[in-house]
N, C-alpha and C positions, 0 to 999 in steps of 0.2 A: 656682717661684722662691722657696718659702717657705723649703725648706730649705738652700738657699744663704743667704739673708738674714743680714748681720753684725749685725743688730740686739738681737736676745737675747744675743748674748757681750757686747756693749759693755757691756749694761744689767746684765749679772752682775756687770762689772768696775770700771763708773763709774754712778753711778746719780746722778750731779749734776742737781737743778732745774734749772739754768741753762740745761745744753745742750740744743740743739736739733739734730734731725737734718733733713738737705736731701737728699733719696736720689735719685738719677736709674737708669736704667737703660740703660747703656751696650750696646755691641754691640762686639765688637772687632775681627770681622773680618761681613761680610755672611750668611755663610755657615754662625755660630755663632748659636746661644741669647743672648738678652741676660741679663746678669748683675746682679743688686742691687749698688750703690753709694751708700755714707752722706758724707758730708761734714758735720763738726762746727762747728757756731755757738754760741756762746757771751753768752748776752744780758745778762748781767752786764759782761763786758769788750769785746765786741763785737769780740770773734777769730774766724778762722778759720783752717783747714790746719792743725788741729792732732790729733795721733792719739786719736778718740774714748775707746780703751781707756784710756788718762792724764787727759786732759781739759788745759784751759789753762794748769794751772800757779799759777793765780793764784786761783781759789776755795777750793779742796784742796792747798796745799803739799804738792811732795813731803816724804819723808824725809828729812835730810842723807845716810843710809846711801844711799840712792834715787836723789840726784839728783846724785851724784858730788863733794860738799861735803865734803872734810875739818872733821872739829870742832877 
């Protein structure tokens, strides 16, 4: 399961204090392998459901180029 794990990409791409990950290991069908699953929390804003690679939005501003904001 390790090298399935989304954990080292997220941490390449957002390396925020704040977030915390909630990892479960789902199954999808009985008959398959269970697979690694992260779920992002946020202990600063106290969000969740939000895509770990990004992070909330709210500690790390996107870019205006980034976040689809004309200047």
């Amino acid at each position: 399961m390790c090298k399935t794990c989304p954990v080292p990409d997220i941490l390449l791409d957002n390396a925020c204090q704040h977030m915390v990950f909630e990892p479960s290991l789902p199954r999808p069908f009985p008959f398959l392998k269970q697979q690694v699953s992260v779920q992002a929390y946020c202990n600063k804003t106290q969000l969740r459901g939000f895509d770990p690679h990004i992070g909330c939005g709210q500690c790390h501003p996107l870019p205006p180029e980034f976040a689809g904001d004309k200047p």
